[in-house]
C-alpha positions in Angstrom: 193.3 41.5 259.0 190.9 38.7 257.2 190.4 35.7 259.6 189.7 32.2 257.5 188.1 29.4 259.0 188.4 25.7 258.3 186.3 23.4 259.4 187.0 19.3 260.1 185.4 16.6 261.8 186.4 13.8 264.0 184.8 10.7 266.2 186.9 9.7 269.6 186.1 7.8 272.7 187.4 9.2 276.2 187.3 9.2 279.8 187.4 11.9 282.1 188.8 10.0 285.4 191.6 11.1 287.8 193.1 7.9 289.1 194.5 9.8 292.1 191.1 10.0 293.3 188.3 7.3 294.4 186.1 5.8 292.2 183.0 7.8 294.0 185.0 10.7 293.6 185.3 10.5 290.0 181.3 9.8 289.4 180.7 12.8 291.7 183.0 15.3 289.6 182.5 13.9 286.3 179.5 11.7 286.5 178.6 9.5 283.2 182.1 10.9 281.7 183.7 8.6 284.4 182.1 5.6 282.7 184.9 3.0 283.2 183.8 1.4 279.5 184.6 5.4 278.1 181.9 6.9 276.0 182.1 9.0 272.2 181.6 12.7 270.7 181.4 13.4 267.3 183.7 16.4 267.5 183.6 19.7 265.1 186.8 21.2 264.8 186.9 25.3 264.0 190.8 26.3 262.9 190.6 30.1 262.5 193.6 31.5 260.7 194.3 35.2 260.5 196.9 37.1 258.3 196.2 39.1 254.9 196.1 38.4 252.0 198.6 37.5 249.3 198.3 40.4 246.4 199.1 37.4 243.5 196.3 34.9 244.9 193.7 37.0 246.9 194.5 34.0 249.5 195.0 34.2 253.0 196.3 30.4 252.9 195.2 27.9 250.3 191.9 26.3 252.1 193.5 22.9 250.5 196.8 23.0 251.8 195.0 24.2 255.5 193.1 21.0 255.6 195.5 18.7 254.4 197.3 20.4 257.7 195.1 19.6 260.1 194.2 16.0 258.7 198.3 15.5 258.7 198.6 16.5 262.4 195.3 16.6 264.1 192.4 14.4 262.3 194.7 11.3 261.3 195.9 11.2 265.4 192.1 11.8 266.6 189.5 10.1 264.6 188.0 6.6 265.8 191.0 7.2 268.6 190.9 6.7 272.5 192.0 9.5 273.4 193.3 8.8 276.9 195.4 6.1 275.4 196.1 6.1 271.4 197.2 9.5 271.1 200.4 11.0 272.3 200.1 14.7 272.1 197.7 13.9 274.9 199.5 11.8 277.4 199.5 12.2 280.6 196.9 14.9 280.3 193.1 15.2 281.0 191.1 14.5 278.1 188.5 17.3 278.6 187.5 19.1 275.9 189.8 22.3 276.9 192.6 20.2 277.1 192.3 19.1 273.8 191.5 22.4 272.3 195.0 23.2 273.9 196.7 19.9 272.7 195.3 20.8 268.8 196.5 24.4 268.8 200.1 23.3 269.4 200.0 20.6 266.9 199.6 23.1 264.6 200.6 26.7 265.5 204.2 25.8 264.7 203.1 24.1 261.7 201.7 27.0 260.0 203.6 29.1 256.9 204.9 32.3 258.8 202.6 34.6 256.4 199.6 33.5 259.0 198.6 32.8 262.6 196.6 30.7 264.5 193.6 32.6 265.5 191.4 30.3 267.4 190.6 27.1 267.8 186.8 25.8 268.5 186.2 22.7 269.1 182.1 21.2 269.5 181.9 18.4 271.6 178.5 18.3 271.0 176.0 20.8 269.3 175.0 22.5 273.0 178.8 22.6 274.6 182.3 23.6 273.0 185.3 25.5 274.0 187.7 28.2 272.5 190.9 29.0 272.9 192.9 31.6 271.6 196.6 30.4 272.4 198.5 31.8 275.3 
């Protein structure tokens, strides 16, 4: 098994506010993240494929055509978004980091040529914090 790793970038103002609850609520749980004027990340996006490789190319998936996958689906809906309200895949929905880790992997798990899988997906929200998810 060889596991490939693309790497994108991406700029998005959010929120993280849960309008069920009271404005001291929010500050307590999620403190300057509940700013009501939103704040920005400069995201890193990790899309880890796994398969093996095709005999003819020595390719696990042309790194090209991967990109051009994720800009189609992911990076053209994210960057210089808000992502509580410009992007569908995320209505309705927290915009924590995890949930967006979440939302990206099933933008493009389906998407992928069936000679590969969706390994992982890391996503930097800043250089000290990011998550991982795995699918599931």
């Amino acid at each position: 098994m060889v596991y490939l790793t693309r790497l994108e970038h991406f700029n998005a103002a959010h929120k993280l506010y849960n309008n069920n609850w009271s404005k001291e609520q929010n500050e307590a749980v999620f403190g300057v993240c509940a700013n009501e004027n939103w704040h920005g990340h400069n995201y890193d996006l990790y899309v880890t494929i796994k398969g093996h490789p095709n005999p003819d190319t020595g390719f696990l998936f042309d790194v090209k055509e991967l990109s051009k996958l994720i800009k189609q689906r992911v990076i053209d809906h994210l960057d210089h978004k808000n992502l509580n309200l410009d992007v569908p895949f995320l209505n309705g929905q927290m915009c924590s980091t995890e949930n967006l880790a979440i939302a990206i992997w099933k933008e493009l798990a389906p998407n992928l040529p069936q000679t590969v899988e969706l390994h992982c997906i890391k996503l930097y929200e800043t250089p000290r914090i990011y998550v991982e998810y795995f699918g599931g």
